[in-house]
C-alpha positions as protocol buffer text, in pm:
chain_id: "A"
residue {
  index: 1
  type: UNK
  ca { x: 4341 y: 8345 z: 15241 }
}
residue {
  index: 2
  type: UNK
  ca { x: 3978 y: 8411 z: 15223 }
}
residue {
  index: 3
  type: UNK
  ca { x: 4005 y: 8744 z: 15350 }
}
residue {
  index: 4
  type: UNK
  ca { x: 4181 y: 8824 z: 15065 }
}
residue {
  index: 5
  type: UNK
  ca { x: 3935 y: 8598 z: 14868 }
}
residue {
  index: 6
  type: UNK
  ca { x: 3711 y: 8842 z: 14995 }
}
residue {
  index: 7
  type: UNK
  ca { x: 3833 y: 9190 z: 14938 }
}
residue {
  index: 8
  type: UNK
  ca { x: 3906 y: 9041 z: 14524 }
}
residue {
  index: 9
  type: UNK
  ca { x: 3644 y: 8971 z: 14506 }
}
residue {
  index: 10
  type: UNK
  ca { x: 3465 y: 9264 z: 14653 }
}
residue {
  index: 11
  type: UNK
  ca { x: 3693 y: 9441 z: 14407 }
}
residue {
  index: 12
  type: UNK
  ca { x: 3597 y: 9228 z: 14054 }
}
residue {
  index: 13
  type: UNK
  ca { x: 3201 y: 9336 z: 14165 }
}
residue {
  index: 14
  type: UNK
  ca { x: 3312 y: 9665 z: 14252 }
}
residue {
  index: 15
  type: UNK
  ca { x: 3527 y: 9673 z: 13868 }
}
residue {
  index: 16
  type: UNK
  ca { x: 3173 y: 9519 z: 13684 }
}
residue {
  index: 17
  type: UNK
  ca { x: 2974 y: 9796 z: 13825 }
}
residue {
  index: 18
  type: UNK
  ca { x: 3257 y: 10078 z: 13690 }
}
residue {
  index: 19
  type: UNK
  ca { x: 3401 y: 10147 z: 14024 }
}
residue {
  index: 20
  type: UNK
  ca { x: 3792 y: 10174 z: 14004 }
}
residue {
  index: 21
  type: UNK
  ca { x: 3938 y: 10053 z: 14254 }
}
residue {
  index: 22
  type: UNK
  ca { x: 4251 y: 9876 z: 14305 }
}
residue {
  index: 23
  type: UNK
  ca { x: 4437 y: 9885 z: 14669 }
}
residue {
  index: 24
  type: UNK
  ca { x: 4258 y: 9704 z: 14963 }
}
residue {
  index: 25
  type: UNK
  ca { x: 4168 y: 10037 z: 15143 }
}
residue {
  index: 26
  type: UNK
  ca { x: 3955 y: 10152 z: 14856 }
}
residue {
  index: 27
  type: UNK
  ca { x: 3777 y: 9850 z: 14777 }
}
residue {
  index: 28
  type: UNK
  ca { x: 3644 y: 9857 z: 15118 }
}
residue {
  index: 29
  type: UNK
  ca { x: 3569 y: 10183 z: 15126 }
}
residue {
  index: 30
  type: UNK
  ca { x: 3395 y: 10148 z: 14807 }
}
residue {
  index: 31
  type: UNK
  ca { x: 3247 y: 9859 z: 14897 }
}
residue {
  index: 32
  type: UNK
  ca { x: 3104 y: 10052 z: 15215 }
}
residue {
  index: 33
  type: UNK
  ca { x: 2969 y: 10317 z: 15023 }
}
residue {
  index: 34
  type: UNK
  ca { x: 2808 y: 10087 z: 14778 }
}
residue {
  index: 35
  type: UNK
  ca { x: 2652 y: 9869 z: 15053 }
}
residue {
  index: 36
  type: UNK
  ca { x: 2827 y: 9541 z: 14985 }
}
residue {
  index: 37
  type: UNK
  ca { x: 3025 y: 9572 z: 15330 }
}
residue {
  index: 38
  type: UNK
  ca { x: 2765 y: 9684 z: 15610 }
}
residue {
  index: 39
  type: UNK
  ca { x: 3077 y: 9753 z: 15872 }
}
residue {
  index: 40
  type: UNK
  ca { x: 3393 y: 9881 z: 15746 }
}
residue {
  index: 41
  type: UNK
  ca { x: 3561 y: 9907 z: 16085 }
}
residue {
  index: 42
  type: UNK
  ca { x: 3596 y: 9515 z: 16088 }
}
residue {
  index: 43
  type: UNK
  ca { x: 3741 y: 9501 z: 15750 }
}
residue {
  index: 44
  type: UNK
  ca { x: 3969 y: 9788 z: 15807 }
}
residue {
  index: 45
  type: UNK
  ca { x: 4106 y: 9564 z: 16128 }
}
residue {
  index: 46
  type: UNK
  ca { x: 4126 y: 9218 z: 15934 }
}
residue {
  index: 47
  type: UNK
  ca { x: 4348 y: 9428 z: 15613 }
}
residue {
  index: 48
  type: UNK
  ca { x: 4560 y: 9546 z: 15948 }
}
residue {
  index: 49
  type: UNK
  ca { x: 4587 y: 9221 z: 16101 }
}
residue {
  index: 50
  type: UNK
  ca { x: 4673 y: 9017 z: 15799 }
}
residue {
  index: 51
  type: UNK
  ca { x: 4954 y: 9278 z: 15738 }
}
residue {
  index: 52
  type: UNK
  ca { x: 5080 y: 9216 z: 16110 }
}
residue {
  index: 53
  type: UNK
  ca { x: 5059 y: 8849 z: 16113 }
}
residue {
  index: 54
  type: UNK
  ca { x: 5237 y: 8865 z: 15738 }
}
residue {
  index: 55
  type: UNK
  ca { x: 5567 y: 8939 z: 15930 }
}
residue {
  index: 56
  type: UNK
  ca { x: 5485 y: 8882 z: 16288 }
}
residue {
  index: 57
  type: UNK
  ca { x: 5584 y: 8561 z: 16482 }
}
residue {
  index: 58
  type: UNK
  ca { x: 5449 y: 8659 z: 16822 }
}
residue {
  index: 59
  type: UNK
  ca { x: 5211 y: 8371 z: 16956 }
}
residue {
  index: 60
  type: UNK
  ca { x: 5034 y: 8563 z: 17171 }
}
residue {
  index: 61
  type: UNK
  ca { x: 4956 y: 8821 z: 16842 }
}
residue {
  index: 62
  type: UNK
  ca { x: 4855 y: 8534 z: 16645 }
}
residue {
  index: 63
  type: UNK
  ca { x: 4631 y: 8378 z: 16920 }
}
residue {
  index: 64
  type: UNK
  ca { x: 4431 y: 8744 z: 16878 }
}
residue {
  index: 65
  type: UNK
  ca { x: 4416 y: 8729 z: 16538 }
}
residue {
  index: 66
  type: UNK
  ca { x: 4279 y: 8367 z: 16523 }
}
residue {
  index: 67
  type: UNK
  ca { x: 4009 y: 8461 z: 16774 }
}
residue {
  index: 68
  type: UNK
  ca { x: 3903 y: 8741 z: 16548 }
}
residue {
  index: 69
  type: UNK
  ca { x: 3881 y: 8505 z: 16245 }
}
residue {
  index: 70
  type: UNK
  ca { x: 3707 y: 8225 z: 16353 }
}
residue {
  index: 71
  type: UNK
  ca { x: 3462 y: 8505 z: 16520 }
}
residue {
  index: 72
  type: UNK
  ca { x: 3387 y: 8886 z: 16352 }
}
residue {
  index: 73
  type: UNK
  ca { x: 3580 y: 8792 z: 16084 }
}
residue {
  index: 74
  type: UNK
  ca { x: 3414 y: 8510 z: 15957 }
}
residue {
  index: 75
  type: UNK
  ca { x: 3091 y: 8690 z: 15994 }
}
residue {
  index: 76
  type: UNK
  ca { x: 3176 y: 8985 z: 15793 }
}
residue {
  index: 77
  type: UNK
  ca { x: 3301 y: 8730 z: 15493 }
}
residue {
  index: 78
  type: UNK
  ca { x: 2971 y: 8551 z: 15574 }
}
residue {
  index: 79
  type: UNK
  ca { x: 2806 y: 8871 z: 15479 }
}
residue {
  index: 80
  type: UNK
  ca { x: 2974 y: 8982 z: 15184 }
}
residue {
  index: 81
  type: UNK
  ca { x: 2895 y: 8642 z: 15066 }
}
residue {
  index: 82
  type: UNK
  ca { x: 2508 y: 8676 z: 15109 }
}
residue {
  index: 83
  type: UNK
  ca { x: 2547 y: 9022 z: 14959 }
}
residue {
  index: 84
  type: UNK
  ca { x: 2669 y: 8913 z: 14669 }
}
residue {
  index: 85
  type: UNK
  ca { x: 2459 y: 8657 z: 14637 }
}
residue {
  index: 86
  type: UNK
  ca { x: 2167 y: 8879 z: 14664 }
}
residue {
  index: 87
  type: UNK
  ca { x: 2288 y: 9067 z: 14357 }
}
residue {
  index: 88
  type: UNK
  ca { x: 2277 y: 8776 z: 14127 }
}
């Protein structure tokens, strides 16, 4: 949920400052090239991972996934959040 918090977020910034963009994939990448997301790689992975774990039941899968949120994940949300912030 709040990686997808995020990336709407990301997106309603990215739709004030005239940017169009409306899947996932190019509000990151817009989002990269404006300098609100500092590593796209790591979004890139969490928009693949929450489309695995939509449909995917495998524990060991999930136990991956978890890892990655409560570590790089968090952190990149953490920094959209203080780049936002910023631009207040």
């Amino acid at each position: 949920m709040a990686f997808e918090l995020g990336w709407k977020t990301l997106g309603d910034y990215l739709e004030k400052a005239g940017i169009d963009a409306k899947t996932p994939r190019e509000i990151i990448k817009h989002g990269f090239k404006s300098e609100m997301v500092k590593d796209a790689e790591i979004w890139f992975d969490a928009l693949d991972n929450r489309n695995l774990t939509t449909h995917t039941y495998d524990k060991d899968i999930v136990k991956a996934v978890l890892k990655s949120i409560s570590g790089e994940y968090m952190k990149m949300l953490e920094a959209l959040y203080e780049a936002l912030s910023a631009k207040k």
